[in-house]
N, C-alpha and C positions, 0 to 999 in steps of 0.2 A: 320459635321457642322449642328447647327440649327439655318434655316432662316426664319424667316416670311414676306415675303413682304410688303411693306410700303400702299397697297392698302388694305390689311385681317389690318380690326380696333384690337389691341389689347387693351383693359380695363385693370383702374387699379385690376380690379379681377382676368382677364385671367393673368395681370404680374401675380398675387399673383400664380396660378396653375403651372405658366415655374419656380419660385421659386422654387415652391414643386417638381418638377422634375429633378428642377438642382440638386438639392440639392441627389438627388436617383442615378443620373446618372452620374458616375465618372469617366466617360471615354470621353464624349462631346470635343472637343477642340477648338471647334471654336460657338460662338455667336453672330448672327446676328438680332438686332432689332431696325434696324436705321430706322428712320423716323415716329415711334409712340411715341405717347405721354402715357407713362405712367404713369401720374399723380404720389402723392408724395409717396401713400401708396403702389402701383406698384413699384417706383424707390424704397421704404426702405425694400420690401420683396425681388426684384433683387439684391438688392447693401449686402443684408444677405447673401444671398447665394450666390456669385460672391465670398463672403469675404471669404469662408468655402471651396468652392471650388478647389479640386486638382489638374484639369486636365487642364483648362482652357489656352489657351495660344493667343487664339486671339477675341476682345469683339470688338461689333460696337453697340451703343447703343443711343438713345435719337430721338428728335424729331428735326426740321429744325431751331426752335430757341432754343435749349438748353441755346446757349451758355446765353444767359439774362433771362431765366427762372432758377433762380439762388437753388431755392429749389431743382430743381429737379437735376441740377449738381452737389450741393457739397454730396447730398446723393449716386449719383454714382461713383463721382470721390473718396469718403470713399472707397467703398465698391472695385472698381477697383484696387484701388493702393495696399489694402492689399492682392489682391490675390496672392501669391508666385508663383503661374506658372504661370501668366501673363504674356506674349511676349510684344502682340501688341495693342495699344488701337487706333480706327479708330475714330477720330472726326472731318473730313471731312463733311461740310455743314450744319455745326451745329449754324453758324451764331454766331462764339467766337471772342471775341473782350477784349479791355485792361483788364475789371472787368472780365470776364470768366477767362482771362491766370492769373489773380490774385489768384482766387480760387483754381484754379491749383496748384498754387505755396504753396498756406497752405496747401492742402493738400500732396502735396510730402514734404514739410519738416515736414508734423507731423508720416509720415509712412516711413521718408528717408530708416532706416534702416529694413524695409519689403520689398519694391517695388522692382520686380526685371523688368520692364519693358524696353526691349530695341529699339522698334521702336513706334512712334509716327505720325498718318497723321491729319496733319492740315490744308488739301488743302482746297482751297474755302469758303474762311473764312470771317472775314473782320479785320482781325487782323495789326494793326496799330504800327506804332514806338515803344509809350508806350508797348505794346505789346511787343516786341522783348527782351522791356529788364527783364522782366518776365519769360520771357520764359529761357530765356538764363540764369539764375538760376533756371531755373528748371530742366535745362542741366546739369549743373553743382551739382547737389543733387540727381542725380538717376543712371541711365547704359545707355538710349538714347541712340543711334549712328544711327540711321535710322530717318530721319526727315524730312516729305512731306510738304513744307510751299507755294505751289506755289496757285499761282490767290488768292492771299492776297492785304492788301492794303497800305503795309510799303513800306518805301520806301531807300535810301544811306544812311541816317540820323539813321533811326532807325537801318539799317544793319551795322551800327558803333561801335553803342552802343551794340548790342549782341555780334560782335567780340572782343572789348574791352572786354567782362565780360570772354566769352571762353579764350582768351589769360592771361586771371587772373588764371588759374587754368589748373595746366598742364595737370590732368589725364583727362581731357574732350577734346578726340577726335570722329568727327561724321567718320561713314564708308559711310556715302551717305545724302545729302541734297537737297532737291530739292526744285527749288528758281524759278521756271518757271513762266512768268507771270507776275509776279510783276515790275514796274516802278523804275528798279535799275539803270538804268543811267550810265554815267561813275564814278561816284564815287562807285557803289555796285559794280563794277568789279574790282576796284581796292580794298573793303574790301575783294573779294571772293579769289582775289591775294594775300592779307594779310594770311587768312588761310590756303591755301594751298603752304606759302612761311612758315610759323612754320610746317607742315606736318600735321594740323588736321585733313585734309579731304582722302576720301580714291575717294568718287565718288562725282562730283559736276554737277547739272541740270540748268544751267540758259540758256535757249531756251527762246524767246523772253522778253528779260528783258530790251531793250533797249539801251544796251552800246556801246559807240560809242568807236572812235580810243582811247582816250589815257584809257578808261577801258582796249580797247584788248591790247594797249601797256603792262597793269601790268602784264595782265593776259599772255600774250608771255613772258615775262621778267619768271613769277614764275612757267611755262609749263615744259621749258628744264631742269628743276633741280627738279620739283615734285614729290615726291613718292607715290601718288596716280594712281590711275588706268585710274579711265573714266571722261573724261570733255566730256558734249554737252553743245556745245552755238549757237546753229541753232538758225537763224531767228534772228538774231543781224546784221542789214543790215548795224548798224553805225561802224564795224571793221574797213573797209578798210585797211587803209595800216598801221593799229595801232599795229593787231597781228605781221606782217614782222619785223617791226621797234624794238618790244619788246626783239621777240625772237633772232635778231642779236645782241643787247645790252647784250643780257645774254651770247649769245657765245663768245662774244669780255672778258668776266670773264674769271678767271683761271681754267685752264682743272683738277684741283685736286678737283672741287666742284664733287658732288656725282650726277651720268648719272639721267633724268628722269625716272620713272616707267611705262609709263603712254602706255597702253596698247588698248585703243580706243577713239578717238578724230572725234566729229561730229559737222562740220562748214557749216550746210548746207546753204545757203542764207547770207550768211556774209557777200557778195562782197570783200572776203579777195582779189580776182586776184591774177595774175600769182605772182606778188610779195611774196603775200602772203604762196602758194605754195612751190617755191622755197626756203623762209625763213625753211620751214619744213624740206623739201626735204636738205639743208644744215644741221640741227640739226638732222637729222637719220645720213646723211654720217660723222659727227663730233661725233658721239656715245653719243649722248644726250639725243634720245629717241630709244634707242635698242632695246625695247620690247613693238613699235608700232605693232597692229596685225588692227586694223581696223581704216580705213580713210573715213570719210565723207564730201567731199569737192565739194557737188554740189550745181548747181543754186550760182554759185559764177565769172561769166563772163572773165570762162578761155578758154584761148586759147593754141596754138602749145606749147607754150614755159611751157606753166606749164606743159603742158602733156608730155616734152619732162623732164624736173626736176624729173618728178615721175620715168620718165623711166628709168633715169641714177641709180636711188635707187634701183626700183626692180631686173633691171640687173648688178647688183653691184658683184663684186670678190665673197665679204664678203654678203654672201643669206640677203637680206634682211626680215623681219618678219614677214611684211603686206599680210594677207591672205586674208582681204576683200576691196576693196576699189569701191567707188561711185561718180562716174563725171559725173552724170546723168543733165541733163539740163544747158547745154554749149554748147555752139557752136562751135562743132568741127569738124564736117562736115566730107567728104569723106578724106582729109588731116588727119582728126584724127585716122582715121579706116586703112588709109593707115602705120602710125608711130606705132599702135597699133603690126598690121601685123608684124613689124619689130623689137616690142617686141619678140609676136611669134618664128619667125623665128630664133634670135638667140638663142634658146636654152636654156636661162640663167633664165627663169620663174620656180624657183624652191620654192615659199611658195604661191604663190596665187592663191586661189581658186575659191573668188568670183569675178565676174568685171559688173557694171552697167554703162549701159551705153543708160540710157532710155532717149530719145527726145534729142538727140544731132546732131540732124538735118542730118541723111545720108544717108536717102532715101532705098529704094527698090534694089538699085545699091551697097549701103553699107551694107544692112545686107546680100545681098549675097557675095561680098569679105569678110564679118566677119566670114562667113559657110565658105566658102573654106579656107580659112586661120586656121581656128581651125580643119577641117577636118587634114590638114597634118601635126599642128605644136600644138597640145591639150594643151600641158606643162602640169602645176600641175593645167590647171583650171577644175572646177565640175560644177559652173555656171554662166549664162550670162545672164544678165538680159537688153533687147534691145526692150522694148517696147515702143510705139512712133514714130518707127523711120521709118514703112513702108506705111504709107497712109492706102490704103483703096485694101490689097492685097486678089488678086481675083486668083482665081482656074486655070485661066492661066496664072500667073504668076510659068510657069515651071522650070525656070532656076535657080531660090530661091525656091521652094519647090523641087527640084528635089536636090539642095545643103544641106537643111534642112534634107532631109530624112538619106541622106549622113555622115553626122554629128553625128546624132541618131543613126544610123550603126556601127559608126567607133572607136566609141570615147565613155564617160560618162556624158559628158557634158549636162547639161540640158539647152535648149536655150531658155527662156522668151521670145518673140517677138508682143505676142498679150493679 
């Protein structure tokens, strides 16, 4: 890779010298010179040699307001889109807005068939409604499927209008979207349920995007039946009981719809509660989501009964799949640590390997039943993450370090504590 730091001044002369080097050295694959202004005769000597270039597969380029310094973008977005080994192009904070994603868009439909670029970061932009629907023929005109549009400034409306134009055109599916940040509400959750109810999406990011119940309603209704892989929607604190309510409406459908895919689900801070758990904890035991492998379901205000729905799945006949799961910040107390135990003990913990269980209130007294209990009953776990949970443990506390050591003796287990 070659990077210059955004503090080392590059002139449009030094661009004119990395030109002449590009251009010699055909083995480079990665280009980093974000955050200099290369003025125009810098950008048309890089955007030459970018154009020429065989190896190249990942470009970060421009200064903090490209996106309105219009000279100097359509001369690199030329030069980028013709490169054939082009991957990635990184335009993260480049301050692109409606007229930038316009530009955009003439230039991919003037190079549609050169470009072979398949991921795109638009984080931290100021990219608006207008904006989306540009963009979203620009989707539609190139390979795209990797797309970082998060802490932008569109909002349901304009995430309308780009699904409307992706569902115009069948070969444009994304394998990852990332929507994090933006003020999507409950209507952008129920367009994000739009998409991943036609199968566009493979991975979908909306972590704090604001969607209350009836978004998580669409988004649980198009979960159980999804053939994509990973949803996180941490920090969506308006779920409630929207995700429950979705996902049993989908179950109450005919058992011939095809199982979801969806192999890791992160609800951190959603306030789904036990409802919402057990709505899960029902579509694993109904074969709806058979190749769950990691669960994120903390800082969500569960209790016994959700803990006790997870446990019917993990100790299930039929193994269930979940190898990582996180109930970290709940209140679960010594009752939790005690139900856990009697996971353990039965025997039946045959896929899990991680368990978090940080700040779940159980004191000095619970992480030592959690060391004896794993000392004789280890199952298939590797590690335990319990930190939080002991105060302010001092060198005489012997009976939990003396369980600790025990643990690390007996077993593989690595135990998180501090």
């Amino acid at each position: 890779m070659f990077l210059i730091q955004s503090f080392v001044t590059v002139t449009p002369e030094s661009a004119a010298l990395i030109s002449d080097a590009l251009q010699s050295n055909t083995s480079l694959t990665e280009l980093n010179l974000s955050g200099h202004n290369l003025g125009v005769d810098g950008c048309k000597a890089l955007s030459n040699a970018i154009k020429s270039h065989g190896g190249l597969t990942r470009v970060s380029l421009g200064h903090e307001t490209l996106g309105s310094d219009h000279d100097q973008l359509e001369l690199l977005m030329d030069g980028m889109l013709q490169c054939k080994s082009l991957l990635h192009i990184d335009l993260a904070k480049r301050s692109f807005n409606a007229l930038s994603m316009k530009i955009v868009e003439k230039y991919v439909v003037e190079h549609v068939n050169i470009t072979m670029i398949t991921s795109l970061d638009l984080s931290q932009n100021a990219l608006d409604n207008e904006s989306l629907s540009s963009l979203a023929r620009v989707l539609n005109h190139t390979k795209v499927n990797n797309l970082n549009l998060s802490l932008n400034s569109f909002d349901h409306n304009g995430l309308e209008s780009f699904v409307d134009i992706i569902l115009q055109q069948s070969s444009t599916k994304l394998n990852l979207i990332n929507l994090t940040g933006n003020q999507l509400g409950n209507g952008g959750g129920q367009q994000v349920a739009r998409l991943m109810q036609a199968n566009r999406l493979h991975e979908v990011e909306i972590n704090e995007c604001h969607i209350g119940d009836e978004g998580a309603n669409a988004l649980g209704q198009a979960l159980v039946q999804w053939q994509g892989l990973h949803l996180a929607a941490s920090e969506n604190a308006g779920f409630s009981n929207g995700l429950a309510l979705g996902i049993r409406e989908a179950l109450k459908s005919s058992s011939q719809v095809q199982p979801g895919q969806l192999s890791h689900l992160a609800l951190r801070g959603c306030n789904i509660g036990d409802e919402g758990v057990m709505a899960i904890a029902e579509a694993i035991q109904g074969g709806r989501l058979p190749k769950l492998t990691v669960l994120d379901i903390a800082v969500n205000s569960l209790t016994l009964q959700a803990l006790q729905a997870i446990g019917t799945v993990l100790m299930a006949d039929n193994p269930s799949t979940i190898i990582s799961l996180d109930i970290s910040c709940n209140d679960l107390g010594l009752p939790g640590v005690e139900l856990i135990g009697q996971w353990l003990q039965s025997n039946k913990l045959q896929s899990l390997e991680t368990l978090s269980l940080n700040k779940i209130n159980i004191g000095i007294n619970g992480q030592l039943a959690l060391c004896k209990s794993l000392t004789k009953f280890p199952a298939s776990l590797k590690i335990i993450e319990s930190m939080g949970n002991s105060g302010n443990v001092e060198e005489s506390d012997d009976d939990f370090l003396d369980a600790l050591d025990d643990l690390y003796e007996e077993t593989i287990i690595d135990f998180k504590w501090k």
